[in-house]
MIPANU-634884 format. One record per residue: residue in one letter; z, x, y of N, C-alpha, C, O in turn. Coordinates in steps of 0.001 Angstrom, whole numbers, padded with zeros to 6 digits, always signed. Atoms other than C-alpha are relative to their C-alpha. Example, Ala and Ser with C-alpha at 12.3 -4.5 7.8 and 13.67 -1.06 7.14 Angstrom:
A+000000+000890-001190+007800+012300-004500+000000+000900+001200+000665+001936+001181/S-000060-000820-001190+007140+013670-001060+000730-000770+001090+000899-000261+002198/
END
This chain:
X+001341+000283+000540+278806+195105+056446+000032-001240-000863-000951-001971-000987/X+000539+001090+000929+279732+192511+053923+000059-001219+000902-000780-002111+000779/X+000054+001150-000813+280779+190074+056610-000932-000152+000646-000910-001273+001153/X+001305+000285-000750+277205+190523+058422-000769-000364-001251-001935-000668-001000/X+000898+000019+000966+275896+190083+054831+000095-001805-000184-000830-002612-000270/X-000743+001025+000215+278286+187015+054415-000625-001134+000845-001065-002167+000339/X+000405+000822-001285+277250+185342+057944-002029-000326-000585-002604-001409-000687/X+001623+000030+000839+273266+185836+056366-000100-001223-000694-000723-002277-000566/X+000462+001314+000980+273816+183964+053639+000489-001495+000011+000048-002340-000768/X-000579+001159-000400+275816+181074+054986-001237-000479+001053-001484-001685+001042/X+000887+000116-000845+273084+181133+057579-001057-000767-000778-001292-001965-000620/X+001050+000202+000780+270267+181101+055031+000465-001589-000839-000290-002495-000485/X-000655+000549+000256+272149+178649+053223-000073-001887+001214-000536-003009+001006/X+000595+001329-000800+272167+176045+056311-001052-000789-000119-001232-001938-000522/X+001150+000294-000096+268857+176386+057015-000961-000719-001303-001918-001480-001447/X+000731+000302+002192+267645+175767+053117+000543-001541+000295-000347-002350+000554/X-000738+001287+000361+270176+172487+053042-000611-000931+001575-000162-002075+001651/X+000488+000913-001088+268268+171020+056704-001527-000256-000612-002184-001285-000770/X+001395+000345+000263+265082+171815+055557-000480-000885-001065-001480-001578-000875/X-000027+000874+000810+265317+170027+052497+000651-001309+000505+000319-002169-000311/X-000575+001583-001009+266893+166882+054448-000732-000142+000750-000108-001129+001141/X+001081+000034-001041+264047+166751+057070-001056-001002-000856-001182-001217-002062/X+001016+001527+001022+261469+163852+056058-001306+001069+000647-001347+001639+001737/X+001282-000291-000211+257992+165216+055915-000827-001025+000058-000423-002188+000062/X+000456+000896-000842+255197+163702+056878-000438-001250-001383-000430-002450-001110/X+000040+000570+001101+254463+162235+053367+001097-000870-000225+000830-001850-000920/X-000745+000718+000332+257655+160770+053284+000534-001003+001179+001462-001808+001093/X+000162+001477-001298+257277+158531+056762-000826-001170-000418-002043-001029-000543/X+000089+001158+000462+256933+155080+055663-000440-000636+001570+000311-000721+002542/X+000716+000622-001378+254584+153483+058547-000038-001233-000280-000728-001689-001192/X-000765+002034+000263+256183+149411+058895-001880-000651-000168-002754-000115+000514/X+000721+000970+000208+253386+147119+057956-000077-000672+000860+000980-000795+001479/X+000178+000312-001176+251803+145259+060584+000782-001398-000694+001034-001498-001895/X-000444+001177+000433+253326+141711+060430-001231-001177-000356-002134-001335+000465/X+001017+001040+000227+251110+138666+058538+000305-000878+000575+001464-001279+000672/X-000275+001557+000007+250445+135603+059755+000003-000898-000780-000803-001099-001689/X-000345+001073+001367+251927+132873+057977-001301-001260+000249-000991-001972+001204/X+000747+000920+000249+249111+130459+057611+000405-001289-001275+000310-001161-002495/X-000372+001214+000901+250343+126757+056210-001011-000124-000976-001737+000828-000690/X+000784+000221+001057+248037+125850+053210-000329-001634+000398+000606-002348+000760/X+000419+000820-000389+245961+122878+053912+000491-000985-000311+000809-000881-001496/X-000716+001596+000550+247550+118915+053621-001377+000114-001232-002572+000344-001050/X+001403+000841+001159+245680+117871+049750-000272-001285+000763+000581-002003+001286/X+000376+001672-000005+243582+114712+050503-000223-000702-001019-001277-000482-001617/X-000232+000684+001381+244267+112547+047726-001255-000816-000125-001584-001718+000645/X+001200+000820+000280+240885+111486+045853-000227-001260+000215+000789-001954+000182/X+000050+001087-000597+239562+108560+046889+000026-001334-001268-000638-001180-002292/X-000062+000898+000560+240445+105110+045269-001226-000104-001110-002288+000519-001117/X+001468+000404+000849+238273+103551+042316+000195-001410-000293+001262-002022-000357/X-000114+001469+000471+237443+100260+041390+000710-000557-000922+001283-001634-000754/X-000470-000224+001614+238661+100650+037709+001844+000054+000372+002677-000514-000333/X-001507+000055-000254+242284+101320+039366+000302-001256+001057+001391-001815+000923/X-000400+001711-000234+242163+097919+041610+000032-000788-000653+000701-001805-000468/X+000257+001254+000961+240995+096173+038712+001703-000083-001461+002129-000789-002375/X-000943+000395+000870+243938+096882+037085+002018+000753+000722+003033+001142+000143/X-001186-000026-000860+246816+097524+039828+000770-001425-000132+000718-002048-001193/X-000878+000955-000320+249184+094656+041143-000245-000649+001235-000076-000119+002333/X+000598+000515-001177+247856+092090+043317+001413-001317+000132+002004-001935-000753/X-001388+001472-000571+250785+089280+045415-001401-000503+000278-002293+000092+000882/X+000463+000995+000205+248882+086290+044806+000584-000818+001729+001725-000936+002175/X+000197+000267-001468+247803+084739+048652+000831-001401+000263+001789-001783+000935/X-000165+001727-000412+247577+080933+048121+001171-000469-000557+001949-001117+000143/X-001004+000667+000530+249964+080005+046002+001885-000131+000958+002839-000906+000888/X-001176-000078-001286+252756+080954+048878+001400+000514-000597+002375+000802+000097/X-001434-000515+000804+255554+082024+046630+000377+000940-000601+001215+000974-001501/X-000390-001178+000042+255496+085299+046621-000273+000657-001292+000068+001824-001486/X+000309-000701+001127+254151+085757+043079-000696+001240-000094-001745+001409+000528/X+001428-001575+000668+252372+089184+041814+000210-000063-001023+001119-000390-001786/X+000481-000234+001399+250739+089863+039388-000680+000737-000411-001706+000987+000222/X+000514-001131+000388+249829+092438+037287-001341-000134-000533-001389-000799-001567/X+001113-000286+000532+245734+093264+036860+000049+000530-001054+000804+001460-001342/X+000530-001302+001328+243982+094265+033344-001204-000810+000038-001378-002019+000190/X+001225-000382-000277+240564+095072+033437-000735-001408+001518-001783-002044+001406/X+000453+000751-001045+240176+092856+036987-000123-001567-000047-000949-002268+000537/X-000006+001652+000353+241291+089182+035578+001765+000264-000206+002217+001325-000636/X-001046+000824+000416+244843+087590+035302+000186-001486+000084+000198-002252+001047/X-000361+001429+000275+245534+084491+033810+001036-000225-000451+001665+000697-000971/X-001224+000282+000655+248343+082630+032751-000101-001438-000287+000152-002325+000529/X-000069+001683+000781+248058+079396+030888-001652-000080-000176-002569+000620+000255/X+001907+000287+000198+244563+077703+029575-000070-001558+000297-001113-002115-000045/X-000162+001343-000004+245581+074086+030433-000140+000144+002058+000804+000410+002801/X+000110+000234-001509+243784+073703+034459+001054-001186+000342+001387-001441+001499/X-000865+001580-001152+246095+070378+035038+000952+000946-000091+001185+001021+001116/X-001501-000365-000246+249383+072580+034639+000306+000891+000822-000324+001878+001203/X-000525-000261-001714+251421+073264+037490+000059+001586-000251+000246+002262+000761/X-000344-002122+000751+251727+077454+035618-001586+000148-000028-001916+001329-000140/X+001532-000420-000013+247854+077393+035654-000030+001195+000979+000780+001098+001900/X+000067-000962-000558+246825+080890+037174-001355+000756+000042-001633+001455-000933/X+001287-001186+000788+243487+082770+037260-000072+000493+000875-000016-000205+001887/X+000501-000962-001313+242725+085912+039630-000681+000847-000512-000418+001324-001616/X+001183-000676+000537+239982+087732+039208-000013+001127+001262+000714+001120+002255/X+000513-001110-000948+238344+090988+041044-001678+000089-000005-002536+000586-000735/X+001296+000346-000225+235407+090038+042379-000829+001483+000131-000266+002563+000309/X+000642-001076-000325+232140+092353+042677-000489+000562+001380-001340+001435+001549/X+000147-000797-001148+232378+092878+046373+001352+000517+000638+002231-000092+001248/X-000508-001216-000794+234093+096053+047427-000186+000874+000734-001348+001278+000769/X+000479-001233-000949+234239+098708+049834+001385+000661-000307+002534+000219-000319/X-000724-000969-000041+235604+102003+049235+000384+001210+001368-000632+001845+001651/X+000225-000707-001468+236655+104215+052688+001220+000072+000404+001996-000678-000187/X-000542-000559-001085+239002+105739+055286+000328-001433+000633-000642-001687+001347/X-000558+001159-000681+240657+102261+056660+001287+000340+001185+001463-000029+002346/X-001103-000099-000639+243862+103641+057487+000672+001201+000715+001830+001453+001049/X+000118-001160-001082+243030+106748+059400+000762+001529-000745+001085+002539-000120/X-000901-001078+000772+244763+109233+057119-001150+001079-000504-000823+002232-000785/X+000987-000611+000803+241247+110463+055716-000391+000177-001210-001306+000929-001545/X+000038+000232+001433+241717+109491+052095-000653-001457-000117-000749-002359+000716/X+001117+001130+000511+239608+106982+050373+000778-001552-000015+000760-001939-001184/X-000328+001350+000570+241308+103181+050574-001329-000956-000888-002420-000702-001400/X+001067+001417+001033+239795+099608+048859+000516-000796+000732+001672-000929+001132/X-000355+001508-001005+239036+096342+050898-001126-000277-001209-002204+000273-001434/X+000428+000788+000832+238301+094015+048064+000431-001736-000312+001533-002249-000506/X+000373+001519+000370+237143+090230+047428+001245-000402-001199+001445+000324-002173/X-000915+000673+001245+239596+088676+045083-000388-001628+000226-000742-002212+001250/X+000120+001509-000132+239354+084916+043702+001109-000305-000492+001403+000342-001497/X-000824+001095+000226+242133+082642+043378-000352-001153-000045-000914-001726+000888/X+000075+001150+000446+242095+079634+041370+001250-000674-000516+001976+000203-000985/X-001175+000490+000550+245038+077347+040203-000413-001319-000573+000113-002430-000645/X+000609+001549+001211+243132+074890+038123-001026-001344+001678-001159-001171+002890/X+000881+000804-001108+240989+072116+040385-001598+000529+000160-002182+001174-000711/X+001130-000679-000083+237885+073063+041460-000220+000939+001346-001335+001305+001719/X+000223-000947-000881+239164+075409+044619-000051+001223-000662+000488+001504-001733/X+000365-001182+000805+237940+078647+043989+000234+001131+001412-000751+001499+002053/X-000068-000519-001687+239742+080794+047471-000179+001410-000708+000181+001852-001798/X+000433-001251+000052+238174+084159+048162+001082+000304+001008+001610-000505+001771/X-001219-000687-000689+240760+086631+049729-000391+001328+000044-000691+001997-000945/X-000043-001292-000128+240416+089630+051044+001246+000728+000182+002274+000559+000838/X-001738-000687-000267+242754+092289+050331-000076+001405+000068-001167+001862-000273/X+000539-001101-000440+243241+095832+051284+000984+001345-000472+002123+001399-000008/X-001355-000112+000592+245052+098475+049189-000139+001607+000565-001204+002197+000380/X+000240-001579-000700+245794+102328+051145+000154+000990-001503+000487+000601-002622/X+000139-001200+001092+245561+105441+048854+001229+000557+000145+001319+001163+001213/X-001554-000912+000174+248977+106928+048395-000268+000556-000942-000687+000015-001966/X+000035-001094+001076+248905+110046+046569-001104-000364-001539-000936-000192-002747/X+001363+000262+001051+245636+109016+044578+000220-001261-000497-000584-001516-001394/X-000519+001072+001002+247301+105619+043353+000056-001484+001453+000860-001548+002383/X+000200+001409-001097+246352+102040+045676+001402-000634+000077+002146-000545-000901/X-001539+000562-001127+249552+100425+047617-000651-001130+001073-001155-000906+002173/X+000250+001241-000449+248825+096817+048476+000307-000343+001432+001424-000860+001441/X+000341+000485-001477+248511+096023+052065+000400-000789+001111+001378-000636+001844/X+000323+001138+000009+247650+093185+053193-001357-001019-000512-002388-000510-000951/X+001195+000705+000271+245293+089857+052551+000444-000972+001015+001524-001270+001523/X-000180+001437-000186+244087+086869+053916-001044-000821-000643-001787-000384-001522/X+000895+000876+000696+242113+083978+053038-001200+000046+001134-001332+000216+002346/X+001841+000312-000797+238283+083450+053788-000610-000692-000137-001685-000637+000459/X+000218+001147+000393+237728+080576+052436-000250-000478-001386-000538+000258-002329/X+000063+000708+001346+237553+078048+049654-002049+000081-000487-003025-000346+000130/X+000992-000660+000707+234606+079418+047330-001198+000314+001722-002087-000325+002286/X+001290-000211-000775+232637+080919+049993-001016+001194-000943-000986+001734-002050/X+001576-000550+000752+229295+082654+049358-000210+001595+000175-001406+001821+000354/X+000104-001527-000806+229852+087085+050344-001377+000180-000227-001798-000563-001113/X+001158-001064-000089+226617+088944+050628+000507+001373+000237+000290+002325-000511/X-000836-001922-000128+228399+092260+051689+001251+000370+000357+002080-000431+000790/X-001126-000559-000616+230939+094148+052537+000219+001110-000231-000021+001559-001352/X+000963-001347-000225+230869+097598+053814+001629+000409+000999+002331-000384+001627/X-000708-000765-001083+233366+100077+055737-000323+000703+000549-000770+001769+000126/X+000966-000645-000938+232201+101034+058608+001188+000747+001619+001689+000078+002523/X-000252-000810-001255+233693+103516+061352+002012-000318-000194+002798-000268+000752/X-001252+000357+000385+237271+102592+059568+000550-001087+000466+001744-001111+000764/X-000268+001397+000219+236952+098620+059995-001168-000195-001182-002142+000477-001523/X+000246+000877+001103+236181+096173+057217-001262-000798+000482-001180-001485+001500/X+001011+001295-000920+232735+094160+057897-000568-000527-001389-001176+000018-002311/X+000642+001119+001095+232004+091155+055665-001122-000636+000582-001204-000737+001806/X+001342+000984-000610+228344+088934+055815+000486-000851-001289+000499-000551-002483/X-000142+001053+001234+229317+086007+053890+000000-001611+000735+000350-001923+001873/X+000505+001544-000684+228355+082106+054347+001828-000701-000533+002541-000496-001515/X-001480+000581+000641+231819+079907+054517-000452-001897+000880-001411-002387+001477/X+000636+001617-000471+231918+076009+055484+000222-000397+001217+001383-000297+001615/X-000148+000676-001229+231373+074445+058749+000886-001106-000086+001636-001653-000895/X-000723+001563-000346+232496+071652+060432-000407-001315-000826+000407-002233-000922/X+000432+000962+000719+230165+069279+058188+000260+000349-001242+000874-000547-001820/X+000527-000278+001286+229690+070838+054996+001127-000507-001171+002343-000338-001255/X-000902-000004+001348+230869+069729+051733+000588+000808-000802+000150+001958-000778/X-001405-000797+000766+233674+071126+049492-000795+001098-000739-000358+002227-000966/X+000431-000840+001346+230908+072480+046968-001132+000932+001060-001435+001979+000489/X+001076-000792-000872+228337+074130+049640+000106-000061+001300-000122-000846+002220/X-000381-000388-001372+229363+075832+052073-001701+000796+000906-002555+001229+000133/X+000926-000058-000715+226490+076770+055058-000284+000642+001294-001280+000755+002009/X-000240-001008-001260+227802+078841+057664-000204+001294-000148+000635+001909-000806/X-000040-001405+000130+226439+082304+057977+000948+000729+001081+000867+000455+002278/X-000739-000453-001025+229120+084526+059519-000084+001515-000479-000172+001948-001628/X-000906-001580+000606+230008+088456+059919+001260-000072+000575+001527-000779+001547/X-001574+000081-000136+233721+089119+059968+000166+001761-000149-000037+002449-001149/X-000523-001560+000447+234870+092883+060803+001595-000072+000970+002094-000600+001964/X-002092+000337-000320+238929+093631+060717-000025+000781+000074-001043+001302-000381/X-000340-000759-000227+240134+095961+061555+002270+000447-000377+003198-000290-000045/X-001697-000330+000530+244169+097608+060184+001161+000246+001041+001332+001422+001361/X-000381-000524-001176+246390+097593+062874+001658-000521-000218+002083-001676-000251/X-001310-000250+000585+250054+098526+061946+000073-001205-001668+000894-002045-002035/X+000261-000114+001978+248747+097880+057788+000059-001539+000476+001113-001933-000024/X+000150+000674+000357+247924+094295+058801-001366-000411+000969-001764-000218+002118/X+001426+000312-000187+244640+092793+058558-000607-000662+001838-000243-001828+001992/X+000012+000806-000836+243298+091848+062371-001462-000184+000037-002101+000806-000319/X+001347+000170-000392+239701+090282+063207+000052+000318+001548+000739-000014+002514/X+000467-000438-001446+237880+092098+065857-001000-000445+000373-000993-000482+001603/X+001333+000215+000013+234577+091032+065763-000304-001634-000855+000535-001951-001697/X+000169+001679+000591+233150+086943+064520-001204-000181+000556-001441-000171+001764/X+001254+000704-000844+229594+085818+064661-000065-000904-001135+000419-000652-002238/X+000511+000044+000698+228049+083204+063322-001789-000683+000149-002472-000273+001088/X+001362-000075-000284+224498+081908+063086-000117-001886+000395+000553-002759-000156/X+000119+001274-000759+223296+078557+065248-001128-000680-001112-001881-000020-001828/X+001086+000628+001010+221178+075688+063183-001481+000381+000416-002546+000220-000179/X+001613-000352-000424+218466+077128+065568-000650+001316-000528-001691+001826-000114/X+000579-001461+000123+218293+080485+063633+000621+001110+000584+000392+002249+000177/X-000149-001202-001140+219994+082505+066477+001489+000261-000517+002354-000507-000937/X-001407-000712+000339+222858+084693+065791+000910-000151+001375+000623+000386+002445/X-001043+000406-001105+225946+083311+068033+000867+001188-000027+001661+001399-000944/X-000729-001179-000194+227353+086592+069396+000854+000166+001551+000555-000393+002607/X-000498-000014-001484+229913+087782+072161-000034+001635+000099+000327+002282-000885/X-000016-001343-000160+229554+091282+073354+000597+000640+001298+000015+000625+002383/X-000891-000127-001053+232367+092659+075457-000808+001375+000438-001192+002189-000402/X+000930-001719-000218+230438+095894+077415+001042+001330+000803+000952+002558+000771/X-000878-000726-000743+233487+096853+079761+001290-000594-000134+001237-001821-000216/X-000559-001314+000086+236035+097878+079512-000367+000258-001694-000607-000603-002541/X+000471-000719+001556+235235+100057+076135+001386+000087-000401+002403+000241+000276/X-001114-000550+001106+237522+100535+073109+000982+000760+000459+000431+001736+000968/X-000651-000929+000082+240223+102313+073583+000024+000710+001775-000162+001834+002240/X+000078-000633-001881+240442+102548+077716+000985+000139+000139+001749-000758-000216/X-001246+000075-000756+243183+103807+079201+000004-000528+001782-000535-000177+002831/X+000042+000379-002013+244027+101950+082564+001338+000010+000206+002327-000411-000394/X-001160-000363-001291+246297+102929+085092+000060-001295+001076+001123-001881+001280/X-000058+001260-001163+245165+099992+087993-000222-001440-001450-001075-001775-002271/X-000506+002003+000660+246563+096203+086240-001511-000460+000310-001951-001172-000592/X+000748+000968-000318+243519+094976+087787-001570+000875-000309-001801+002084-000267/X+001273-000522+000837+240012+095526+086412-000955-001199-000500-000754-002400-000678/X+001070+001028-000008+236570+094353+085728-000358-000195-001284-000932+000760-001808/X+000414+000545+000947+236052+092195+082525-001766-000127-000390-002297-001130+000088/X+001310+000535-000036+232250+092276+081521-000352-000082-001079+000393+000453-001900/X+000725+000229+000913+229808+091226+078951-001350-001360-000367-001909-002157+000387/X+001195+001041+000492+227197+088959+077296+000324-000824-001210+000933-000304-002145/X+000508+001144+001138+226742+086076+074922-001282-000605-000091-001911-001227+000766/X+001155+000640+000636+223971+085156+072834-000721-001026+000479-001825-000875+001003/X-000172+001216-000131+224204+081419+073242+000666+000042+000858+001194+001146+000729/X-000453+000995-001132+225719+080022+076096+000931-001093-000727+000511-002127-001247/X-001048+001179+000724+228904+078126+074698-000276-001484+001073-001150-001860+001854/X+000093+002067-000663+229690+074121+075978+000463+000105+001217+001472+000773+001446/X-000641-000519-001177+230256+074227+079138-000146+000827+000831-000071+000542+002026/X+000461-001182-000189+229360+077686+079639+001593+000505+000069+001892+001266+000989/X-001799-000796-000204+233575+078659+079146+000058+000172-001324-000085-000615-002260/X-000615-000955+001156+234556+081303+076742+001637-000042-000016+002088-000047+001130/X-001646-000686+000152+238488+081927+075905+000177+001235+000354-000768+001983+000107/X-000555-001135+000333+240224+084792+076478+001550-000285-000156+002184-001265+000235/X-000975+000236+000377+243334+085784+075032+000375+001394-000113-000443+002069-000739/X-001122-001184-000168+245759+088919+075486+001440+000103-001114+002463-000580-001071/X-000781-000075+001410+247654+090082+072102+000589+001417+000281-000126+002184+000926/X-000099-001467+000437+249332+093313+071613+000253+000291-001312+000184-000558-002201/X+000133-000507+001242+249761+095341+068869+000746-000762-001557+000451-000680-002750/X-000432+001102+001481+251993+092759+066587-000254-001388+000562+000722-002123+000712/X+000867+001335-000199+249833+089664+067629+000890-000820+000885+000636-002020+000992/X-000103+000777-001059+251982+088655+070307-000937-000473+000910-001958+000153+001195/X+001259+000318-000700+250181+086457+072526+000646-000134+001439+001648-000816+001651/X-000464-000283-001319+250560+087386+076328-000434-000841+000905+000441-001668+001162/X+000865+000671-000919+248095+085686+078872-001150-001162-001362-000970-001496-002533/X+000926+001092+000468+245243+083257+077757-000496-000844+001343+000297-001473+002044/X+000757+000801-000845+242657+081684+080184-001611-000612-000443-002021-000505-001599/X+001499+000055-000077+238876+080487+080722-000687+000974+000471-000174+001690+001331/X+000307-000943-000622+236550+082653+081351-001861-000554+000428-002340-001285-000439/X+001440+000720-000938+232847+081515+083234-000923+000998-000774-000721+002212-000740/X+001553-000497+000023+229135+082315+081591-000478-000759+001104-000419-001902+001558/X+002154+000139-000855+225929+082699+083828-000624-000112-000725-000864+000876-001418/X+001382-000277+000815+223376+081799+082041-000995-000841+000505-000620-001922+000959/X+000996+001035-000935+219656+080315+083504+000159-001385-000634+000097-002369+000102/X-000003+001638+000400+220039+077133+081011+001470-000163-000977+002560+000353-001221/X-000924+001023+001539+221698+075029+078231-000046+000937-001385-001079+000772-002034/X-000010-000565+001152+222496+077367+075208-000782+001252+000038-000973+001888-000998/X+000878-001309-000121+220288+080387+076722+001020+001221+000038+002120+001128+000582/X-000642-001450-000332+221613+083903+076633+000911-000167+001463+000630-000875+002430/X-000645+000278-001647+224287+084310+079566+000662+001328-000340+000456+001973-001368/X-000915-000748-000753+226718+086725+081013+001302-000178+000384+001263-001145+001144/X-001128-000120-001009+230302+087055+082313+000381+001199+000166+000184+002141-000601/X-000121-000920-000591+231662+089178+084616+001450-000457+000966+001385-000849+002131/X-001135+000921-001122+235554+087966+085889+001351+001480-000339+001405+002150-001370/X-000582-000751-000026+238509+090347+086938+001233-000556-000773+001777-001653-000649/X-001175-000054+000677+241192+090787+084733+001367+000631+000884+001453+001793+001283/X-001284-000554-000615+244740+091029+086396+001131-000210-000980+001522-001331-001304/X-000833-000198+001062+247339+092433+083781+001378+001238+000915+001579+002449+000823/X-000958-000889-001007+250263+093571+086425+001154-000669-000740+002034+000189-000800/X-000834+000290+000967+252614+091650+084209+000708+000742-001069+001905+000919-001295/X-000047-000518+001368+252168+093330+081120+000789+001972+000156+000277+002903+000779/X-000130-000947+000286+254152+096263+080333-000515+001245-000700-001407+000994-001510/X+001390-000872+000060+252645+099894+079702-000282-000490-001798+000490-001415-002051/X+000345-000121+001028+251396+099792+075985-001582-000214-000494-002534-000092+000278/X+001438+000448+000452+248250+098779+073583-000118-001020-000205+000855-001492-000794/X+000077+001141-000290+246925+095639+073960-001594-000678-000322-002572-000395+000370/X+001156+000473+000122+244140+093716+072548-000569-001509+001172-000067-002601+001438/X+000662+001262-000755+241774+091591+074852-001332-000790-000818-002462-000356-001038/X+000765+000730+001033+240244+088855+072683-000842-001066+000678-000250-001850+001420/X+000338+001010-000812+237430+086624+073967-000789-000864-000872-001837-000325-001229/X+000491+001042+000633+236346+083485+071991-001066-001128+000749-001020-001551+001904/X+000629+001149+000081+233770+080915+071668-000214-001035-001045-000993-001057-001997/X-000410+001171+000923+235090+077632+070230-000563-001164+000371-000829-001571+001501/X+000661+000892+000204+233650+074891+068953+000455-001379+000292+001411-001808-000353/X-000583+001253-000840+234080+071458+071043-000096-000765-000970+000672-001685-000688/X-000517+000803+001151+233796+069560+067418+001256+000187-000496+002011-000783-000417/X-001426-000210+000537+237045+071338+065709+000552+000763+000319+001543+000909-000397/X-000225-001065-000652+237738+074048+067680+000428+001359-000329+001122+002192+000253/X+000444-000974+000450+236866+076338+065385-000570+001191+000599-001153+000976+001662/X+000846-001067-000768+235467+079786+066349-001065+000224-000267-001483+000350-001418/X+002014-000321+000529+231732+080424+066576-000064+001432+000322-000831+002096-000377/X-000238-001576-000707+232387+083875+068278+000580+000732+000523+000786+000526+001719/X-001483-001068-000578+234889+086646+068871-000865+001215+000329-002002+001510-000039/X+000361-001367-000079+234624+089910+070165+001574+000411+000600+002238-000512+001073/X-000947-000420-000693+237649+091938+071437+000020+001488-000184-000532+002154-001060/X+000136-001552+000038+238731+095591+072822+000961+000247+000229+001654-000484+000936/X-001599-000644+000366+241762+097728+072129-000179+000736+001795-001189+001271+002251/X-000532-000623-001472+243236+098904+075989+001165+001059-000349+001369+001375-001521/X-000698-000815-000125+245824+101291+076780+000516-000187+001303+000088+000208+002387/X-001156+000313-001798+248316+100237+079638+000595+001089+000580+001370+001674-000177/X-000772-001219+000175+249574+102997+081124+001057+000084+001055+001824+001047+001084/
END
C-alpha cells in the first residue's frame, strides 16, 4: 500500500512541476509586426539672403590675379588714391535674383557686382553664389560690360535672365545704347549663355528662336531636322551655328540659310543637321546672328540634345 501511495505522489508531483512550466495563454508573447524604416526627409537649407552676399567673399573678375576679397556691408575698398596701382572698389549692386539655379532645390544668388580700379571704368559682373548648407559658395562670374545700364534680373525656370542696355559697335565709353536680354544658364557650376537678343535702331527686337529639336531631346538617328525663326533677317540671310558640349568644347560649326520674303523681314530656317561624328553624350547646338560691322552677336538661341 505505501508503494501505491508512493507512485501517487511522485505522480502528483510530476504533473504539479509540468503544469507550472506550461506557458499560458497570458504568457505568449505575439512578435510585433515588423516597421518600416522610413528615411527622414533631406533638410533644404534656407534660401540665401542679400545681407549674406553683401558681406561674403567675392574673387575679384577684372583685375585677373586671382585676388578676393572679403565683403562688409556690400562695398570693399582698399586705398583712397584712384591713380594707385592698389586702388580697389567692389561694390554689391542693387540687382539680384534669389532662386533654385543649381537644381538642388535650395535658394542660390545671381548678383550684379561693380568693379572699379580707379579711371573711370566702372565693369558690371555677374556672379553666382550656390547655397551650401544655408551659407553662399562662389561660383562663377563674368563680365557684362564696362558701366552698363541693368533694368532686371530675374530667375526664371533655373536660368539667370538679365534686360540691361550695354555698348554697341558705335557708342561711346560713357553711354552705352544697346538694349539686350541675356539668360545663362549653370552648366557644370559655370556660367553659359543660352539665349541673346538685342533690339534693332528700328525698334524691333532681334530674336532667334530654335522650335525643333526641343530642350533636352534625346536622339538616337545622327541625322535630324534643324528648325526655327528669326525676327530680322540677318546680312545675307546666314545665321551661325555652332556645336559645344558640356565643357564648351567646340565640335562642328557651319552656315546656316534664312527664308525670308525681303531685306531684314522676319524669316525662317529649316536645314538638316548631321552629327554621326559626335560621340553619344550632351551637347549644345548654338545658332548665332553676327554682326558684319564687328562680329559681334545680335542673336543667340541654343538647345541642350542628348546623343544617344
Amino acid at each position: 500500500m505505501e508503494r501505491i501511495n508512493s507512485i501517487k505522489l511522485f505522480l502528483i508531483f510530476i504533473l504539479a512541476t509540468l503544469a507550472c512550466g506550461l506557458p499560458t495563454a497570458s504568457d505568449v508573447v505575439t512578435p510585433a509586426p515588423p516597421v518600416d524604416t522610413v528615411s527622414p526627409p533631406t533638410a533644404i537649407p534656407s534660401a540665401l539672403t542679400i545681407e549674406q552676399i553683401k558681406n561674403t567673399q567675392y574673387p575679384a573678375l577684372v583685375r585677373e590675379d586671382g585676388m578676393v576679397v572679403q565683403m562688409s556691408d556690400g562695398v570693399y575698398q582698399s586705398g583712397t588714391d584712384t591713380l594707385s596701382v592698389d586702388y580697389a572698389y567692389i561694390a554689391v549692386t542693387q540687382f539680384f535674383a534669389l532662386g533654385d539655379v543649381t537644381g538642388d532645390g535650395a535658394g542660390d544668388a545671381a548678383v550684379l557686382f561693380l568693379e572699379n580700379y580707379g579711371g573711370s571704368g566702372n565693369f558690371g559682373v555677374l556672379a553666382v553664389y550656390a547655397n551650401v548648407s544655408g551659407e553662399p559658395v562662389f561660383l562663377d562670374s563674368l563680365l557684362i560690360d564696362d558701366r552698363p545700364m541693368p533694368n532686371n534680373i530675374s530667375i526664371i525656370n533655373g536660368e539667370i535672365f538679365l534686360d540691361v542696355v550695354v555698348h554697341g559697335f558705335e557708342d561711346g565709353g560713357c553711354c552705352p545704347t544697346l538694349q539686350t536680354t541675356q539668360t545663362y544658364a549653370l552648366v557644370k557650376n559655370q556660367l553659359r549663355l543660352v539665349n541673346y537678343t538685342t533690339v534693332a535702331p528700328t525698334g524691333v527686337k532681334r530674336e532667334i528662336v530654335i522650335s525643333s529639336p526641343v530642350d533636352n531631346t534625346e536622339l538616337t538617328n545622327r541625322s535630324f531636322q534643324l528648325t526655327g525663326s528669326v525676327s530680322i533677317a540677318p546680312f545675307e540671310n546666314n545665321l551661325s551655328y555652332f556645336v559645344y558640349d558640356e565643357d564648351d568644347n567646340q565640335y562642328m560649326a557651319g552656315p546656316i540659310n534664312v527664308t525670308a520674303p525681303d531685306f531684314g523681314a522676319p524669316g525662317t530656317f529649316d536645314t538638316t543637321m548631321v552629327l554621326d561624328s559626335l560621340p553619344a553624350g550632351m551637347y549644345y547646338i548654338e545658332i548665332q546672328d553676327q554682326s558684319a560691322a564687328d562680329g559681334s552677336i545680335l542673336a543667340l538661341d541654343s538647345v541642350k540634345i542628348v546623343l544617344k
